[in-house]
C-alpha positions as CSV (number, residue, x, y, z in Angstrom):
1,X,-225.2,-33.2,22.2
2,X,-222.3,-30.4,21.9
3,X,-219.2,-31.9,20.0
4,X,-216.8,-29.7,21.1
5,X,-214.6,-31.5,23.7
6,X,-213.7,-29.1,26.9
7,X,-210.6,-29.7,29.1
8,X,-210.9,-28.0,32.4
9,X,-208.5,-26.9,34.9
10,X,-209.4,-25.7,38.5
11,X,-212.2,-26.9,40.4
12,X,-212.6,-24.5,43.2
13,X,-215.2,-22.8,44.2
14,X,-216.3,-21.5,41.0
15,X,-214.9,-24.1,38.6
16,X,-216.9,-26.7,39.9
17,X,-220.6,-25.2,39.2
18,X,-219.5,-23.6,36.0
19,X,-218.2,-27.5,34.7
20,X,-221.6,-28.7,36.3
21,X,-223.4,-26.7,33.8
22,X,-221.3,-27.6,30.5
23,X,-222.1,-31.4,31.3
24,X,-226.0,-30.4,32.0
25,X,-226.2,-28.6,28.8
26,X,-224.6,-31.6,26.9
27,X,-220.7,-30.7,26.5
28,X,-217.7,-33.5,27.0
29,X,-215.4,-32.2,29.5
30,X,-212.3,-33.4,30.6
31,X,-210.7,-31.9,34.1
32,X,-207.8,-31.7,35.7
33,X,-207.2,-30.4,39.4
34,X,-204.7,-30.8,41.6
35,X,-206.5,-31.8,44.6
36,X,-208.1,-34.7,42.6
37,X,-210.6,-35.4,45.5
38,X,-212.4,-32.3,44.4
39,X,-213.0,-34.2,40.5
40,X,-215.0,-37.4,41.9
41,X,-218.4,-35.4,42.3
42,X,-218.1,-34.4,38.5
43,X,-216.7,-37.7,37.6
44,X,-220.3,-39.3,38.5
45,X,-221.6,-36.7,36.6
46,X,-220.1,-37.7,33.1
47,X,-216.9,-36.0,33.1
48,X,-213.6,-37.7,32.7
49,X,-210.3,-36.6,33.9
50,X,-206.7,-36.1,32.2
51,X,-204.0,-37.8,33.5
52,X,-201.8,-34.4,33.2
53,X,-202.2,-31.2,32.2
54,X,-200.0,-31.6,29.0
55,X,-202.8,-34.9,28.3
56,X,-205.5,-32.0,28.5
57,X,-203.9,-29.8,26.1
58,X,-203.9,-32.9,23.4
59,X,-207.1,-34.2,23.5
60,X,-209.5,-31.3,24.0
61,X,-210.9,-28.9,21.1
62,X,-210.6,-25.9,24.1
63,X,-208.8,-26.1,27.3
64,X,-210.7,-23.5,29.7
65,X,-208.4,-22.6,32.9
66,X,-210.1,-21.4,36.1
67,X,-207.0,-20.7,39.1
68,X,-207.2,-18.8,41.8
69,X,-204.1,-15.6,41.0
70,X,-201.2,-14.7,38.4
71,X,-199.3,-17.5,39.6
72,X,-200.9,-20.3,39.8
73,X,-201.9,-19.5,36.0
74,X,-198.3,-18.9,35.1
75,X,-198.1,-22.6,36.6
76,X,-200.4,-24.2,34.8
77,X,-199.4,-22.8,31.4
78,X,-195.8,-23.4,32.0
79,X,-193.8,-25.0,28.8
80,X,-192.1,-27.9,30.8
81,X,-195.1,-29.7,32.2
82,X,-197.9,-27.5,31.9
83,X,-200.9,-26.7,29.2
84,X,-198.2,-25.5,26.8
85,X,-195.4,-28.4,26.7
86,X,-196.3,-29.7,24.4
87,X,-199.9,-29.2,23.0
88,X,-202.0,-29.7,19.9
89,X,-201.4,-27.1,16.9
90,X,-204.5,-24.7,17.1
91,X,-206.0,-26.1,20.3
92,X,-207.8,-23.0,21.8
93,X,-207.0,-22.0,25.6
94,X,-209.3,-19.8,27.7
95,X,-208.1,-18.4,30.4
96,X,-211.1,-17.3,33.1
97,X,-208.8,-16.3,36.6
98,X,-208.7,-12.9,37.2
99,X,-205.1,-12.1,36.9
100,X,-203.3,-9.1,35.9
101,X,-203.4,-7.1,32.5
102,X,-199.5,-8.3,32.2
103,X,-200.0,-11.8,33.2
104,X,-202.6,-12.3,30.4
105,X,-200.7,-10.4,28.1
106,X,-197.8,-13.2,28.8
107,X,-199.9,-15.8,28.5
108,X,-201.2,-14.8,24.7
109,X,-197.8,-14.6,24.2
110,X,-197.1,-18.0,25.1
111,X,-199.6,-19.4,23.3
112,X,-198.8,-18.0,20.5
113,X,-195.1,-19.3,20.4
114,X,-196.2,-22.9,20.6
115,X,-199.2,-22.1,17.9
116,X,-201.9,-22.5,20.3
117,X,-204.9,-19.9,20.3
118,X,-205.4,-17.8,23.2
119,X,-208.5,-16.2,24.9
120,X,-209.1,-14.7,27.9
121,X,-213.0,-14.7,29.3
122,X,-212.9,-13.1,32.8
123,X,-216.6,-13.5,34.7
124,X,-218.5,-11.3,36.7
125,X,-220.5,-12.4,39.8
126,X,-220.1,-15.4,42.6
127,X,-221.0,-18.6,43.1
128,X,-224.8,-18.5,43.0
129,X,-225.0,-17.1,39.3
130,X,-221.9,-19.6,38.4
131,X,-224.5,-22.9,39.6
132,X,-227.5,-20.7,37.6
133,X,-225.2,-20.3,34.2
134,X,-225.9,-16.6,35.0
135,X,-222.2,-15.7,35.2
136,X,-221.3,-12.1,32.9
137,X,-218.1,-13.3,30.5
138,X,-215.6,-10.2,29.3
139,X,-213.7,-11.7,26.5
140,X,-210.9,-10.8,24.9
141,X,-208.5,-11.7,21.7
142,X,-209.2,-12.5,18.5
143,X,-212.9,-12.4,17.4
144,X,-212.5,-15.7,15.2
145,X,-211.9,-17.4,18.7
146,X,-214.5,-15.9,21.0
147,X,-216.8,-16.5,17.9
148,X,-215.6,-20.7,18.7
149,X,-216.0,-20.5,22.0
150,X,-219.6,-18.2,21.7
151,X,-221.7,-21.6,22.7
152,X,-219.1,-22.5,25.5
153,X,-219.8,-19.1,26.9
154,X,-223.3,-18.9,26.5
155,X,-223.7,-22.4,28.8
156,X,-221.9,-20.2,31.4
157,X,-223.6,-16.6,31.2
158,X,-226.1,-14.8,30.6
159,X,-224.5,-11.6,29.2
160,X,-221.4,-12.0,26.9
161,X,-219.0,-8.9,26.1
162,X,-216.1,-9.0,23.6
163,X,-214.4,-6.6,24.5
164,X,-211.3,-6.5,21.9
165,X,-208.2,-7.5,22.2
166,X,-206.1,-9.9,25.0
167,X,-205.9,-7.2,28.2
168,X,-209.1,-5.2,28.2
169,X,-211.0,-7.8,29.8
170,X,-208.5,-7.8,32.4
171,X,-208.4,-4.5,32.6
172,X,-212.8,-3.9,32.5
173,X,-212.5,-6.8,35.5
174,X,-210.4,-5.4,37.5
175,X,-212.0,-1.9,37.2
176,X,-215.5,-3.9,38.0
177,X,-213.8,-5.4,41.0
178,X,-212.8,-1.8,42.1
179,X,-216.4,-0.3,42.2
180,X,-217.3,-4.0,44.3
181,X,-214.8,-3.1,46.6
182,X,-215.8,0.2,47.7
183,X,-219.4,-1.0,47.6
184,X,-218.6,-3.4,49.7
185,X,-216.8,-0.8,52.2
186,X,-219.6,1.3,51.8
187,X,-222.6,-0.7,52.6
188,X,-220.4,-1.8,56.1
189,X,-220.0,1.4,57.2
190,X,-223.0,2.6,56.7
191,X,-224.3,-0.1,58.3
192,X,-221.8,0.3,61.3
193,X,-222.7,4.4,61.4
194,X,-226.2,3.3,61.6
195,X,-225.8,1.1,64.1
196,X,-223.6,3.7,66.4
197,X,-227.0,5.8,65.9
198,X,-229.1,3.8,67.0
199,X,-231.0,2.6,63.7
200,X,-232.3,-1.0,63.6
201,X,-229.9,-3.0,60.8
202,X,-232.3,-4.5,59.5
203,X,-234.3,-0.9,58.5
204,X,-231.1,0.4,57.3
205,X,-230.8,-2.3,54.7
206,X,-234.1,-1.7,53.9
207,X,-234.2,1.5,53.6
208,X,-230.9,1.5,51.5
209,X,-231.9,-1.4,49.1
210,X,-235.4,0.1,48.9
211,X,-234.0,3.7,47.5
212,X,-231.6,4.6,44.4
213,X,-228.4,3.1,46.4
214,X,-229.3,0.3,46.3
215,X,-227.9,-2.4,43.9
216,X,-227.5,-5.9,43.2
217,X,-224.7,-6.3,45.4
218,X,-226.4,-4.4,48.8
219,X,-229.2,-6.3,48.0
220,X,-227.1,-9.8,47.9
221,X,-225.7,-9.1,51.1
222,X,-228.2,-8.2,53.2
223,X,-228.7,-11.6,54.3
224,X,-225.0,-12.5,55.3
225,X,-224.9,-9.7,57.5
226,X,-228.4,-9.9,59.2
227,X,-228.0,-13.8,59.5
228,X,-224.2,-13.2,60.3
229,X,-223.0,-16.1,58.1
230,X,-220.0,-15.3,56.2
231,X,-219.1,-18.5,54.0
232,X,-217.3,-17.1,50.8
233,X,-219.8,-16.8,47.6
234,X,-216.6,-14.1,46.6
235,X,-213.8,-14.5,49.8
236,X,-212.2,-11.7,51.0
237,X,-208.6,-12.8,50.0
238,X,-210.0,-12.6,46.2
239,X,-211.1,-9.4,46.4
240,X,-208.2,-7.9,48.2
241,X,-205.8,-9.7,45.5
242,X,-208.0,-8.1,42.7
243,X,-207.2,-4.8,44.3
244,X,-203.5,-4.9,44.7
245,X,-203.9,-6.1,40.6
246,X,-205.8,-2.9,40.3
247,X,-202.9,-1.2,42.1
248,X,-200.6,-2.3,39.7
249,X,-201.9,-1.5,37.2
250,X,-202.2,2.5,37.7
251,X,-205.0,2.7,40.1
252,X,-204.7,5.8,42.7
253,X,-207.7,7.8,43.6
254,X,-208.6,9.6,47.3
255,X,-210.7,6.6,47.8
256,X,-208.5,3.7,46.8
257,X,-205.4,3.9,48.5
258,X,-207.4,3.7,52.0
259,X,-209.4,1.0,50.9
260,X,-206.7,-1.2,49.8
261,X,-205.2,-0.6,52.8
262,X,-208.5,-1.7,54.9
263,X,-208.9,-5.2,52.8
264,X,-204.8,-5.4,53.4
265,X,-205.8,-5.7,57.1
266,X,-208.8,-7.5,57.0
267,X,-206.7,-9.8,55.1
268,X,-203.9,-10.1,57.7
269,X,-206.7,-10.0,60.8
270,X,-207.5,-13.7,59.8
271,X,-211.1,-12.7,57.7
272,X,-209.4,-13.8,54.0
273,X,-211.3,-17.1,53.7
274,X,-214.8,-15.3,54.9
275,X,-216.9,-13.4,51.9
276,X,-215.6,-10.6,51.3
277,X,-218.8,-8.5,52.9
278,X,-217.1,-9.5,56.4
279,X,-215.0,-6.2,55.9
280,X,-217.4,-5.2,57.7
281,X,-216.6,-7.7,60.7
282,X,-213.2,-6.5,60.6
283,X,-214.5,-2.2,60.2
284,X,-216.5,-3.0,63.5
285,X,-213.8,-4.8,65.2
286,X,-211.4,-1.5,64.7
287,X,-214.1,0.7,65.8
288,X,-215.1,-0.7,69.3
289,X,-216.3,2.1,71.5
């Protein structure tokens, strides 16, 4: 039995597995969503649920925060009634979204004001390793606290970087999310050139996964586009919002101004809540002959 107690904030499509495996591998947890439908499932399975999120901040040994973008994280750490109004001395926060260099920067900031430890553990990889405990964690801030949390994390992942101090794990995210994006864009138009010459789909996957281009991610997707079933494992908003982060932050090569632009338009075409792999719905759409 693990005695460290975990508060948990954000059960969506990733939160909920990754709390799943912390109760399997013996850890209290205590969560907290705002749709509080989406806690019952988790409830049955042993955990127990705060009454607020300032609750959460008092009784937990680490409070581990899993939102969907910048905002959203800025809410929940907020001083008036979030994780930070009024919290226990040393309490350690981990923050998991994918939000902005900046933002995470801000939040350590925060923290530190109300003397509450910060970390921030961003993960690699969708919903499939997340139920597996497969997930890759980039931490970063203090060693003394990713050293506390090391058992937390290694419930969650399989592979486990520290990376330094509060930004770079932002900052390695987003770059990771950068090279998914124009792998994503890749693989669909090769897929849609292939198609316009007259190659089978299902031997161009093969014959791209089989040689040196292939990867985990081609690999993965092979299957949503031959059986042309798009629920998210990583939705398409997500991945567009992680570029526009990228944006932000400096990114601007030949390659990632366009391919902004073609998520931004997926995006607004009605394809956000689909994987993100049904760019290539939205490539084929704009290339009707």
């Amino acid at each position: 039995m693990n005695t460290i107690k975990i508060g948990w904030v954000g059960l969506g499509n990733m939160g909920n597995p990754m709390v799943r495996n912390l109760l399997s591998k013996g850890f209290p947890v205590c969560v907290y969503n705002r749709t509080r439908e989406k806690e019952k499932d988790l409830l049955r399975l042993g955990a127990t649920s705060a009454t607020s999120l300032q609750q959460l901040s008092q009784i937990s040994d680490i409070v581990i925060t899993m939102v969907s973008d910048d905002a959203a994280a800025q809410q929940v750490y907020n001083p008036n009634d979030g994780l930070l109004s009024d919290p226990t001395p040393g309490v350690l926060l981990i923050d998991m979204s994918t939000v902005g260099v900046q933002t995470s920067k801000a939040l350590a900031r925060d923290c530190n004001k109300k003397s509450v430890r910060f970390l921030e553990a961003k993960v690699s990889g969708s919903v499939k390793p997340a139920e597996e405990g497969k997930l890759m964690i980039l931490s970063g801030g203090d060693i003394a606290d990713h050293q506390k949390a090391q058992r937390v994390f290694e419930a969650l992942g399989k592979q486990i970087f520290y990376l330094g101090e509060v930004g770079q794990a932002s900052a390695a995210k987003l770059c990771l999310n950068y090279f998914l994006g124009l792998t994503m864009q890749g693989l669909s138009e090769t897929v849609l050139f292939a198609q316009h010459l007259g190659i089978d789909t299902a031997d161009m996957l093969a014959l791209i996964n089989g040689s040196a281009c292939g990867s985990g991610v081609t690999k993965m997707k092979a299957g949503t586009i031959l059986n042309n079933h798009y629920s998210p494992a990583f939705a398409l908003k997500h991945l567009t919002k992680d570029l526009q982060l990228a944006q932000k932050e400096g990114l601007s090569f030949p390659l990632s101004i366009p391919l902004l632009a073609s998520f931004q338009a997926a995006l607004q075409m009605g394809y956000g809540e689909q994987d993100a792999i049904s760019i290539i719905r939205f490539l084929d759409k704009m290339t009707e002959r």
